[in-house]
C-alpha positions in Angstrom: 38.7 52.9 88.9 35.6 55.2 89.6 32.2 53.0 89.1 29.9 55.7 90.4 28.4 56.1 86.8 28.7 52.7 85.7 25.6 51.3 84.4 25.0 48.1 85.4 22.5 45.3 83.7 21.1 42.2 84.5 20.3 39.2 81.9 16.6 39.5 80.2 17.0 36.0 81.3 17.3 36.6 84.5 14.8 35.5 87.0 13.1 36.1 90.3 15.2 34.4 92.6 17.6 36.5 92.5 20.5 34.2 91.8 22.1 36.8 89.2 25.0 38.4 88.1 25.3 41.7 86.4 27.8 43.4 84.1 28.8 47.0 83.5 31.0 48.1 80.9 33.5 51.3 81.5 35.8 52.1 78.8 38.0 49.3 78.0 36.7 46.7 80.4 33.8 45.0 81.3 33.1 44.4 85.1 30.6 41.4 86.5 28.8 41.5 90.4 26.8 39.7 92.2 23.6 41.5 92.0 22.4 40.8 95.8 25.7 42.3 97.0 25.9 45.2 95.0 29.1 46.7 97.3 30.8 43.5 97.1 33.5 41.6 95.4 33.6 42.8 91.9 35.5 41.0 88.5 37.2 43.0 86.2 38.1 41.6 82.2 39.9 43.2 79.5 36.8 43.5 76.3 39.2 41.3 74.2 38.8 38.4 77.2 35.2 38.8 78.0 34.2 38.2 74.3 36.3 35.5 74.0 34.7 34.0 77.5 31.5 34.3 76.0 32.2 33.0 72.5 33.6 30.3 74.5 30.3 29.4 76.6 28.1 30.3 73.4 30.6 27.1 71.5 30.0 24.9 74.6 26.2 25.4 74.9 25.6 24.6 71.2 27.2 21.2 71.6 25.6 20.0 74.2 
């Protein structure tokens, strides 16, 4: 898969200590990095898994 013209983001709640992670989304997936190793280790989900992930997390946070 060809990333050159991925465009990739980093949380608004991200902060300065550079413990993040950031997400791009090419057609029909969405792909998460570390954002201090930019040509590292990438992860790759199907849209239909990624929104379920974060439903998922958003269900766990709001019970806590």
């Amino acid at each position: 898969m060809d990333l050159s013209r991925a465009v990739w983001r980093k949380s608004t709640r991200s902060g300065s200590s550079g413990n993040c992670v950031e997400v791009a989304t090419p057609p029909q997936v969405v792909m998460v990095r570390d954002s201090k190793q930019p040509q590292g280790p990438m992860l790759c989900f199907f849209h239909d898994d990624w929104v379920a992930f974060i439903q998922s997390i958003k269900a766990g946070s709001s019970q806590a």
